[in-house]
C-alpha positions in Angstrom: 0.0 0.0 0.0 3.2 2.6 1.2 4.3 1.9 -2.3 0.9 2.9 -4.4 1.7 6.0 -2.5 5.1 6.3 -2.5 5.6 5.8 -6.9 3.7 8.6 -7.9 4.9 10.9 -5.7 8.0 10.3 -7.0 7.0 10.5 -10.3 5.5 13.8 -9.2 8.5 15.5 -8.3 10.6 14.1 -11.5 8.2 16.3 -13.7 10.1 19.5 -14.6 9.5 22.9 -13.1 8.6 24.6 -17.0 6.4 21.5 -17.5 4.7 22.4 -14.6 4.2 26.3 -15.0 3.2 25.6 -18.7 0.1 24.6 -18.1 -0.7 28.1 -16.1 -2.3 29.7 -19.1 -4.1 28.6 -22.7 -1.7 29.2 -25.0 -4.1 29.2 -28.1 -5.9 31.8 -26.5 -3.4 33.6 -25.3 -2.3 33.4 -29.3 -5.7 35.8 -29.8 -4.7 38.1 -27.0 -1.5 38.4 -28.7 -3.1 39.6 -32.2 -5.4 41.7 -30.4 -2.5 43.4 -28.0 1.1 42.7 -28.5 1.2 41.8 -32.6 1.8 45.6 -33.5 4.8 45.8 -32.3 6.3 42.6 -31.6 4.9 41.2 -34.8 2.6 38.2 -35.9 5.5 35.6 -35.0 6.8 37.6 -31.8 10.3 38.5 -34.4 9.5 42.4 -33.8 8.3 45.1 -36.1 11.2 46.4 -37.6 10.0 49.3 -39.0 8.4 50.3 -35.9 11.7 49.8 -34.1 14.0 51.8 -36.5 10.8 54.8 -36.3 11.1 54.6 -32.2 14.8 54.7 -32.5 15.1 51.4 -30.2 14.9 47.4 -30.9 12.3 45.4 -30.3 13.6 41.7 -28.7 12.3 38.8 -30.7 9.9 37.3 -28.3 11.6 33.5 -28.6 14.7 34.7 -28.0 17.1 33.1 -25.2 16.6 36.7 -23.3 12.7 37.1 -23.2 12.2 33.3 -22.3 15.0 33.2 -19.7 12.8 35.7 -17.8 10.6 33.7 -15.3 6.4 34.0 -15.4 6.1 36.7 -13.2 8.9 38.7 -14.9 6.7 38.7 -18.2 4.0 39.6 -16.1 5.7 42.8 -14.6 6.8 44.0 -18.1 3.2 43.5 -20.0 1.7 44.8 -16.6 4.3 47.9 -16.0 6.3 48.4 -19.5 9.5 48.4 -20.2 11.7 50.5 -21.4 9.7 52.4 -24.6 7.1 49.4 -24.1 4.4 50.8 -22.5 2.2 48.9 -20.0 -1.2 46.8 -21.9 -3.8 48.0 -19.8 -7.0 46.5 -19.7 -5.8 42.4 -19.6 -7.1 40.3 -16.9 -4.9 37.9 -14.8 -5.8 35.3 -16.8 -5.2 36.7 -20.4 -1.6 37.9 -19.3 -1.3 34.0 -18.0 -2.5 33.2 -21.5 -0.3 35.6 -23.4 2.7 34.2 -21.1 2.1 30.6 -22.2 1.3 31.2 -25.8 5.0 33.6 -25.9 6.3 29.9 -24.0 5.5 28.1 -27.6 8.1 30.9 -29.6 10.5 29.6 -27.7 13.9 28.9 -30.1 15.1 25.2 -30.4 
C-alpha cells in the first residue's frame, strides 16, 4: 500500500519545473490576445516590427529569444503589466489573459 503512494509521488517530483508552470495559461488563447494586444509591435511571429523599431529609435527583442524566455512567469507579467523601457504597459488584460499571453510567448521559444 506505502508503495501505491510512495511511486507517484515520485513520479511527481521528476516532472520538470517549466512542465509544470506551462500549463498556467491557454496558449491558443493567449495566441488571440497576442493579435489583439502585443502583434503591432512585436509582430505576428513575436520576431519584432522592424520598421516600428527603426521609427522609435530602439529594438524590439524577438519574443523566442534566449533573453525574453530566460525571464521567469512573473517577470513577463511585470513588463506587460508595468512596460519596459519604450514598451508601454497593456492595460485592460485580466490575470488570466496575461497567463494566457505568457504561455502562448512559452510556444516561440527557439530550439
Amino acid at each position: 500500500m506505502k508503495l501505491r503512494i510512495l511511486v507517484p509521488m515520485l513520479a511527481t517530483l521528476m516532472i520538470p519545473a517549466t512542465a509544470l508552470a506551462a500549463g498556467k495559461g491557454d496558449a491558443k488563447a493567449g495566441h488571440e490576445v497576442f493579435k489583439a494586444h502585443c502583434q503591432m509591435c512585436h509582430g505576428p511571429e513575436g520576431h519584432g516590427n522592424e520598421a516600428l523599431a527603426k521609427m522609435m529609435k530602439t529594438t524590439i527583442p524577438d519574443v523566442g529569444s534566449k533573453q525574453v524566455q530566460a525571464l521567469s512567469d512573473a517577470e513577463m507579467r511585470e513588463v506587460i503589466e508595468k512596460g519596459k523601457g519604450k514598451m508601454t504597459p497593456v492595460k485592460n488584460l485580466s490575470a488570466a489573459q496575461i497567463d494566457n499571453v505568457i504561455a502562448f510567448v512559452r510556444t516561440l521559444a527557439k530550439k
